[in-house]
VEXDREN-2710 file (C-alpha; in Angstrom, 1 decimal):
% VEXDREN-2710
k/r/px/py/pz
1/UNK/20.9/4.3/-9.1
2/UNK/17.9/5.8/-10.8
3/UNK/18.4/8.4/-13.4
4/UNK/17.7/11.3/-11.8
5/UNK/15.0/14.8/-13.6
6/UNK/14.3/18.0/-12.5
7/UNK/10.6/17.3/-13.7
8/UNK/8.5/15.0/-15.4
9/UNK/8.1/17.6/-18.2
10/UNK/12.2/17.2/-18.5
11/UNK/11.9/13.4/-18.6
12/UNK/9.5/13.5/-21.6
13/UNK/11.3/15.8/-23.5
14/UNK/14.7/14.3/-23.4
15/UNK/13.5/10.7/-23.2
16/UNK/10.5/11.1/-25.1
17/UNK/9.4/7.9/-23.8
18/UNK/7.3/5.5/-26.1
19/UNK/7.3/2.9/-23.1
20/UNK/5.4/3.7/-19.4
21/UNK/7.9/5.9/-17.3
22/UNK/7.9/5.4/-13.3
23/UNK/9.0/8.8/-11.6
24/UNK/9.8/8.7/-8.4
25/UNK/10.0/11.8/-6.0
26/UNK/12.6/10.7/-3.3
27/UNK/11.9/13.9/-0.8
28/UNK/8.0/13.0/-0.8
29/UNK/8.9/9.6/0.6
30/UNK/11.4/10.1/3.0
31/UNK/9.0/12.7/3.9
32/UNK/5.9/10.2/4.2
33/UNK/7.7/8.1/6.0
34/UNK/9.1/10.9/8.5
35/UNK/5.8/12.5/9.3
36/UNK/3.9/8.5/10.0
37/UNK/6.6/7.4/12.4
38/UNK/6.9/10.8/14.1
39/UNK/3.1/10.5/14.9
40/UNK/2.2/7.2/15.0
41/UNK/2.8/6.3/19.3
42/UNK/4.3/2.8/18.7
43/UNK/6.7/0.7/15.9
44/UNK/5.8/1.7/12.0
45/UNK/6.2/-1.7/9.9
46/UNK/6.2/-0.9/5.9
47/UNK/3.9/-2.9/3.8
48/UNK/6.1/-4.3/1.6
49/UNK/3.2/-5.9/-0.7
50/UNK/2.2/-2.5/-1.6
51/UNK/4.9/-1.2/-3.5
52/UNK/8.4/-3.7/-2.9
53/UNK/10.8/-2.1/-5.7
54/UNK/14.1/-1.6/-3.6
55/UNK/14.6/1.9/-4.6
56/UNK/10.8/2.6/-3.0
57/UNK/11.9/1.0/-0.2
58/UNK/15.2/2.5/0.0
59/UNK/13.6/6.5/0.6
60/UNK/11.2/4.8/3.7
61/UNK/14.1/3.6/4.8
62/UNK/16.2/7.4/5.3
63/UNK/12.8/8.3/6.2
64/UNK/12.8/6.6/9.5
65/UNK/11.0/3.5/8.7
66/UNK/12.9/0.8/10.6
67/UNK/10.0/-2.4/10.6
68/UNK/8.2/-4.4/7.8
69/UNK/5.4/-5.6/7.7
70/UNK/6.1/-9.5/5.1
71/UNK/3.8/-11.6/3.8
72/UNK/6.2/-14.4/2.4
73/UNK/9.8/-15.6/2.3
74/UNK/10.7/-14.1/-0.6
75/UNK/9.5/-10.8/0.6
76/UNK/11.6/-11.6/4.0
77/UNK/14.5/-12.0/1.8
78/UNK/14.2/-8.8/-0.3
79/UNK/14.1/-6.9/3.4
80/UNK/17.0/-8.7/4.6
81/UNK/18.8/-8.2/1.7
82/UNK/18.6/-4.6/1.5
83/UNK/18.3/-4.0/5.4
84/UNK/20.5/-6.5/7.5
85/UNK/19.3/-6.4/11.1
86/UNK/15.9/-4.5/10.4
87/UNK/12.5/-6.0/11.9
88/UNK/10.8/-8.6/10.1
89/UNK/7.3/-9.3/10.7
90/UNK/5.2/-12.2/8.7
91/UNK/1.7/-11.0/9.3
92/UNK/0.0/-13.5/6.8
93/UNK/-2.7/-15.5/8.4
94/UNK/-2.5/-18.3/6.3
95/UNK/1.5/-19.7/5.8
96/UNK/2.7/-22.6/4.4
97/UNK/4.6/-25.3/6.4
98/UNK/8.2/-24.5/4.5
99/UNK/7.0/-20.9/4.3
100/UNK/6.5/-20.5/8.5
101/UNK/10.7/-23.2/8.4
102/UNK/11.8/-21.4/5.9
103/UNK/10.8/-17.8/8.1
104/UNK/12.5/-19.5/11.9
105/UNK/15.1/-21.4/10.9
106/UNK/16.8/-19.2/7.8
107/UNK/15.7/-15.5/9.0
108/UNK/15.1/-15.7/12.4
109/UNK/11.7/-14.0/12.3
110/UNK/10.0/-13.4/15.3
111/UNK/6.1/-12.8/14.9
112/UNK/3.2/-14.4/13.2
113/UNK/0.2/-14.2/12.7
114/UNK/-3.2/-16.3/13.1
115/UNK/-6.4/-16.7/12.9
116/UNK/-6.9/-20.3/13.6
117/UNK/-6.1/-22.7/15.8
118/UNK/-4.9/-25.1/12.8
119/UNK/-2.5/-22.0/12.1
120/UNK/-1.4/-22.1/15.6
121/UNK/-0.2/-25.7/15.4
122/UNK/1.7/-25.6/12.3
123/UNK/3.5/-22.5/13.1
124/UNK/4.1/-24.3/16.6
125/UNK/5.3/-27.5/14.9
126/UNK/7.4/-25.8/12.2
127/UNK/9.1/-23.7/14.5
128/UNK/10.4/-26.5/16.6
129/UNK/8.2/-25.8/19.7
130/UNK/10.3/-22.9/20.5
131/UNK/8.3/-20.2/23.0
132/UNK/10.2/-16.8/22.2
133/UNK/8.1/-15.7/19.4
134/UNK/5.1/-13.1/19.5
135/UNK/1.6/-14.9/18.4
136/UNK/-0.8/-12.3/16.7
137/UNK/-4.3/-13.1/16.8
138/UNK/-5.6/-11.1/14.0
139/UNK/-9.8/-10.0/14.5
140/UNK/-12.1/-9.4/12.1
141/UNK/-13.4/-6.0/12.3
142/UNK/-16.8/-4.9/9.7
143/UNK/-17.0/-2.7/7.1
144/UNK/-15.6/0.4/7.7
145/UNK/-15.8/2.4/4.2
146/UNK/-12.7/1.0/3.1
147/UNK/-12.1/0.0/-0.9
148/UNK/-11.5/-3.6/-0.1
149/UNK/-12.6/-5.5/2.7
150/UNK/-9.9/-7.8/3.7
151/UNK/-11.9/-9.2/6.8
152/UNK/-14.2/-10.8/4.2
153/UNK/-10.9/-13.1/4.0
154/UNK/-9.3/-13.3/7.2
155/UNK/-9.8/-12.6/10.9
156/UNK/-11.5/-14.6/13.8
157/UNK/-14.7/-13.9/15.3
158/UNK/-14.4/-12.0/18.9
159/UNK/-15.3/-15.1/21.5
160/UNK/-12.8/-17.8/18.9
161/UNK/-10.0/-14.6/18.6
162/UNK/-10.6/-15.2/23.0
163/UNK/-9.9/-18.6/22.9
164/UNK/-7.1/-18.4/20.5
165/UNK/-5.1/-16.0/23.1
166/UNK/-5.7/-18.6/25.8
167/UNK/-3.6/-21.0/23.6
168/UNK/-1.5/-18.9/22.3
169/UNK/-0.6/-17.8/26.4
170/UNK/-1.0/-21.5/27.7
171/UNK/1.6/-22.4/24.7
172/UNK/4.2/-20.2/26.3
173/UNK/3.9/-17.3/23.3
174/UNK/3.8/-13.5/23.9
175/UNK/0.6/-12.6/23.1
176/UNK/-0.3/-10.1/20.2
177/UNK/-4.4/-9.1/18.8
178/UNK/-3.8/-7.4/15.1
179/UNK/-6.5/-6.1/12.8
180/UNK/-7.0/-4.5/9.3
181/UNK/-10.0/-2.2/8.6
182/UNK/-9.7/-2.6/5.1
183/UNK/-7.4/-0.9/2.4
184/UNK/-8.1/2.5/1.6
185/UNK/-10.5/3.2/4.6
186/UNK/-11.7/6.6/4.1
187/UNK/-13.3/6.9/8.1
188/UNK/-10.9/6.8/11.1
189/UNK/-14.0/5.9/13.1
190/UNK/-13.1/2.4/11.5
191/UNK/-10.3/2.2/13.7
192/UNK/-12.4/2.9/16.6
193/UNK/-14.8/-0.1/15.9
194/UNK/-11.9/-2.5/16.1
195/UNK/-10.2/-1.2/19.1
196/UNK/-13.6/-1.3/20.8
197/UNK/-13.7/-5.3/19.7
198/UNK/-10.4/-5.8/21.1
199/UNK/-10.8/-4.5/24.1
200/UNK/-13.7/-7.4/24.0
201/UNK/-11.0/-9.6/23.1
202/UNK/-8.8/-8.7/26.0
203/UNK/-11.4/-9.0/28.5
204/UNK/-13.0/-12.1/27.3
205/UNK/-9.8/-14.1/27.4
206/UNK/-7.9/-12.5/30.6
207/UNK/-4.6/-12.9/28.6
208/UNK/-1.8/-10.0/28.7
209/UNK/-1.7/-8.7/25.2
210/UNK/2.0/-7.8/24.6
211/UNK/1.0/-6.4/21.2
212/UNK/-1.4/-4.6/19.7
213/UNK/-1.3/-3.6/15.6
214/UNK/-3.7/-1.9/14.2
215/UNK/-2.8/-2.9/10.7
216/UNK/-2.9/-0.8/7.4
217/UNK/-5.9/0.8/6.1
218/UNK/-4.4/4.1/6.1
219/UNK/-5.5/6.2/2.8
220/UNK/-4.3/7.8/-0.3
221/UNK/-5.7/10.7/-1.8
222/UNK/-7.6/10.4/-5.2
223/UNK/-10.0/12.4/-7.2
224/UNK/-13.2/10.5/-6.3
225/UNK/-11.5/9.1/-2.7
226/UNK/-10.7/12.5/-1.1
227/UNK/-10.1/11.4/2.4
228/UNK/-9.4/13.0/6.1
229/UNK/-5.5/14.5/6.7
230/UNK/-3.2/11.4/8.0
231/UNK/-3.2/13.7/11.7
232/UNK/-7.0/12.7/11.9
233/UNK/-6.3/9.1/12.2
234/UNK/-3.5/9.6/14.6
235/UNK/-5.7/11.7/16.9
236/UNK/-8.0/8.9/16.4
237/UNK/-5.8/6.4/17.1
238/UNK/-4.6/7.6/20.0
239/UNK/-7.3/8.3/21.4
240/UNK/-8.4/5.0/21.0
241/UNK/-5.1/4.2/23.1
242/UNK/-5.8/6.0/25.7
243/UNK/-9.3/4.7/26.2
244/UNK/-7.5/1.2/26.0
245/UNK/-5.5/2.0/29.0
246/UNK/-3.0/-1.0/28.2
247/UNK/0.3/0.9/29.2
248/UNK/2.5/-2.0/28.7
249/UNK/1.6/-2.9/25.6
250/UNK/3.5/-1.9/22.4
251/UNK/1.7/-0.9/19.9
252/UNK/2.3/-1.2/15.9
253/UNK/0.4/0.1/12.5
254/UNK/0.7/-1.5/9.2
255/UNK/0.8/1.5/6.8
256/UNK/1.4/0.5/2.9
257/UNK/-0.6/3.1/0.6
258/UNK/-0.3/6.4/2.9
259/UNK/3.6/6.2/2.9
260/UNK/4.0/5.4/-1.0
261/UNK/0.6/7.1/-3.2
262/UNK/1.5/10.4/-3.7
263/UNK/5.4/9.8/-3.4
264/UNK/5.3/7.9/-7.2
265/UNK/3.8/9.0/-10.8
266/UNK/3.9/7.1/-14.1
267/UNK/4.2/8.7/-17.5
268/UNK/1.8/7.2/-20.2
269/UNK/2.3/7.8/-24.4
270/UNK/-1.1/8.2/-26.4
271/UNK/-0.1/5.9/-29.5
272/UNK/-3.8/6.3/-31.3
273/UNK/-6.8/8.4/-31.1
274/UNK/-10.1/7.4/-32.4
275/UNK/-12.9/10.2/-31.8
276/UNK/-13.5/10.3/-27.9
277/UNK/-11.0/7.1/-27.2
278/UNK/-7.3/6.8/-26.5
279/UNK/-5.0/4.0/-26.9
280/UNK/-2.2/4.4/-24.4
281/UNK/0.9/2.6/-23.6
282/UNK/0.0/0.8/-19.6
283/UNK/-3.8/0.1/-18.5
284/UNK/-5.0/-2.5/-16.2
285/UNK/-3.0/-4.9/-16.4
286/UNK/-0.2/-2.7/-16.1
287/UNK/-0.1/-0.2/-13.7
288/UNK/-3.7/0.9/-13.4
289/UNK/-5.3/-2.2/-12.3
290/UNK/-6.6/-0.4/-8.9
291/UNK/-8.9/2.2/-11.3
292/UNK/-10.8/-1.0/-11.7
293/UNK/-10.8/-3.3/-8.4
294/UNK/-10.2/0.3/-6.2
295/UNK/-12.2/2.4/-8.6
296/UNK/-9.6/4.7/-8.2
297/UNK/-9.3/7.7/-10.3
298/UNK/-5.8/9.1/-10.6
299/UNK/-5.1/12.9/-10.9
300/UNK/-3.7/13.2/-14.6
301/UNK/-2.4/16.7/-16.6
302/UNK/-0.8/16.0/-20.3
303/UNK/2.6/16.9/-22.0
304/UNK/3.3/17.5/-25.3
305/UNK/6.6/19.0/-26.4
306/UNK/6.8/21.7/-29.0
307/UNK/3.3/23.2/-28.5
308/UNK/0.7/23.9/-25.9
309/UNK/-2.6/23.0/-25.4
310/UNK/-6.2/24.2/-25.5
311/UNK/-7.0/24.2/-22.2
312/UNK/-10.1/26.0/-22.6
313/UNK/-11.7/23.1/-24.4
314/UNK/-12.2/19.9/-22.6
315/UNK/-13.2/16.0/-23.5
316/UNK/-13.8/13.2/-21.1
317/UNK/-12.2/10.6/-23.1
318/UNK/-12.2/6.6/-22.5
319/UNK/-8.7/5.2/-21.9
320/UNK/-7.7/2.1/-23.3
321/UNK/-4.4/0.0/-22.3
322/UNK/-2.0/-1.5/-24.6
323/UNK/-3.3/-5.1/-24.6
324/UNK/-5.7/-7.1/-27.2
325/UNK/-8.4/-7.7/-24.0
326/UNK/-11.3/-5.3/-24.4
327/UNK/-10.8/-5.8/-20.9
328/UNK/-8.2/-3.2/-21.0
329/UNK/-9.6/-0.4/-20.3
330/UNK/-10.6/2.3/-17.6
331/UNK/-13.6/2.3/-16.2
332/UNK/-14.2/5.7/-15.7
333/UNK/-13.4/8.7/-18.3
334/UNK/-10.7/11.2/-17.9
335/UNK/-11.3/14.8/-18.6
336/UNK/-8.6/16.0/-20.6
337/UNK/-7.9/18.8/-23.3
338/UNK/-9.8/18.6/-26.5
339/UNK/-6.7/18.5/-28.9
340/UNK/-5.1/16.0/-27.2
341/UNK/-3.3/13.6/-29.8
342/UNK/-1.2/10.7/-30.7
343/UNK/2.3/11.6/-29.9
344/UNK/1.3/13.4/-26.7
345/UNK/1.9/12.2/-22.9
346/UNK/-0.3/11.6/-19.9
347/UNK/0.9/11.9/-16.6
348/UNK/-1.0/9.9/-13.9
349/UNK/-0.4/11.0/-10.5
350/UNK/-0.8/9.3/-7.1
351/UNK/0.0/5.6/-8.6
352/UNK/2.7/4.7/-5.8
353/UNK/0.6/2.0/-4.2
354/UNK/-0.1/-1.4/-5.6
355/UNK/0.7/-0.2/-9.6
356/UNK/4.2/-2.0/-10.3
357/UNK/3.9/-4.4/-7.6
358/UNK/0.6/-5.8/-9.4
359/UNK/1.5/-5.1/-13.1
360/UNK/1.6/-8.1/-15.1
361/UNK/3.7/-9.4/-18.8
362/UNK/0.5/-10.0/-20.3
363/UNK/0.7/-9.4/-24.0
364/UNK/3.8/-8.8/-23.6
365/UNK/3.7/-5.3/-22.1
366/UNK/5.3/-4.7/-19.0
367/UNK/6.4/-1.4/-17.1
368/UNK/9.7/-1.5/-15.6
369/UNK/11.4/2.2/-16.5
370/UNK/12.1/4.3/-13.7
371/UNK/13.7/7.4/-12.9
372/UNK/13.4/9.9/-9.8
373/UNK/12.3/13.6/-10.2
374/UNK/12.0/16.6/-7.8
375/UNK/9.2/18.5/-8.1
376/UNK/6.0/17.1/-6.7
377/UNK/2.5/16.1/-8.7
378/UNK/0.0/18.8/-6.7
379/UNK/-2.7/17.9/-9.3
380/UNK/-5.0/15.7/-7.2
381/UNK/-8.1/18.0/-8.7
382/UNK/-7.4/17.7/-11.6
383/UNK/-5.9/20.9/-13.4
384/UNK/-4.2/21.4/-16.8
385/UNK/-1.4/23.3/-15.9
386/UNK/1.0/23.8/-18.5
387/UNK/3.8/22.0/-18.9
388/UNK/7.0/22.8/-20.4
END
């Protein structure tokens, strides 16, 4: 178990960390988790690529969260290991042969996903012919103002996503149409783009869909990414629904960053100051690697123990990470106080999603401490309370 602080403040000062410090707030998960599958009309499946440290996992779970969305064996075993009986779902389009055995034949999972028919065969072959599985079809939807467009990688076209579904129902399967608007999608008419497409889909090919998932997408809040309340995609989304008029049909959602952004924050040391720049101990190829392919900007306030600081006088300062690569580094400044120093602390808030689950042991740097806290990080514009 976790070591367990009041506050972040009370982590720094008996720690007084030189290393990067995860803090995990246990009652905003479970929370998260509580208020997405309360709302959401149909099965929630985590996103265990966005953030699959057990602990993380562990509050979605007393949350509610009872499905998970897997994108290889290993991360099938790490469910299976913590959750014994839970639902499994491999929703990668693009599976390995021993992957897709490894999947049937050891864990018993039930769906898969496609978007080709090449995928269709090996995932028929390597599952011994066997018909009680749910096939998802997974569409490509456009743009929808999301960070990263995952449809620029995978999803069929409408009219082949039709034929697909024909094989998939001629092959015995129950049939299932998925879609992903993109991570970090900032417009819930995004969702209403795609749901219009598969209703194309459905009509084109004549087949029963069994399923329908409406993937992940859902957003975070960040100070340049301030983004509509989790209730206007839901109304959104079920709308959409109800315009689909598909009553048998279970519905599913693929949420990853919305359950886990807010619910984590990592404390950061300033080991050097030079003028207007600081050297800190985690950067991008740490835990901040989404400030530069997200352009995410992460709410921050400062510690420092024994004194307080100016708060009346400002800098926007460049932040470097620990590494030799000039590489390492922020893209954007960070307004912080004036008198900020070596010795002090940064706090970065919001950095649940995609941080340790993407950090790297380049250099020999690597973030791996964490401990749980209670009090939340309600710093997403940007103040300078103080701390301590």
């Amino acid at each position: 178990m976790p070591r367990h602080f009041d506050t972040t403040f009370d982590v720094v000062r008996e720690l007084k960390p030189s290393y990067p410090v995860y803090c995990l707030r246990p009652d905003i998960l479970r929370e998260s988790a509580k208020r997405f599958v309360d709302m959401f009309p149909g099965n929630v499946l985590y996103a265990v690529k966005c953030n699959p440290h057990p602990e993380i996992m562990r509050y979605l779970h007393e949350g509610g969260v009872r499905h998970f969305d897997t994108a290889s064996p290993e991360e099938i075993a790490l469910v299976r290991r913590q959750f014994p009986g839970m639902n499994v779902y491999f929703m990668h389009p693009v599976k390995s042969r021993d992957a897709i055995r490894s999947a049937h034949r050891v864990f018993g999972v039930k769906h898969y996903v496609i978007d080709t028919e090449d995928e269709l065969e090996k995932v028929r072959a390597e599952t011994d012919g066997e018909t009680d599985l749910v096939i998802h079809v997974r569409l490509a939807t456009p743009p929808a103002g999301a960070a990263y467009n995952l449809s620029a990688k995978f999803g069929a076209r409408p009219m082949t996503a039709s034929e697909l579904l024909k094989k998939v129902d001629g092959y015995g399967y129950a049939a299932g149409l998925c879609f992903h608007v993109g991570s970090q999608c900032t417009t819930p008419n995004g969702y209403r783009i795609a749901v219009e497409l598969i209703r194309q889909v459905v009509d084109f090919s004549g087949v029963k869909v069994r399923y329908i998932d409406v993937g992940g997408g859902f957003p975070g809040q960040y100070m340049n990414q301030r983004a509509p309340g989790l209730e206007v995609f839901m109304e959104e989304i079920k709308d959409c629904i109800r315009w689909l008029g598909l009553p048998d049909t279970t519905f599913m959602c693929e949420p990853g960053r919305a359950l886990v952004s807010s619910g984590v924050s990592l404390i950061t040391q300033v080991h050097l100051r030079k003028e207007d720049q600081l050297f800190i101990n985690d950067g991008v190829y740490g835990s901040l690697s989404e400030a530069v392919t997200g352009q995410l900007r992460f709410p921050v306030r400062p510690m420092r123990i024994g004194g307080d600081f100016n708060e009346t006088d400002t800098l926007d300062f460049t932040i470097y990470g620990p590494t030799c690569d000039n590489m390492d580094v922020l893209p954007a400044t960070v307004t912080l106080p004036a008198d900020i120093r070596e010795g002090d602390w940064i706090e970065f808030g919001h950095i649940g999603a995609y941080s340790n689950a993407l950090a790297t042991h380049f250099n020999g740097f690597y973030p791996e401490l964490l401990v749980t806290v209670g009090e939340t990080f309600p710093f997403i514009d940007g103040e300078f309370p103080q701390v301590g």
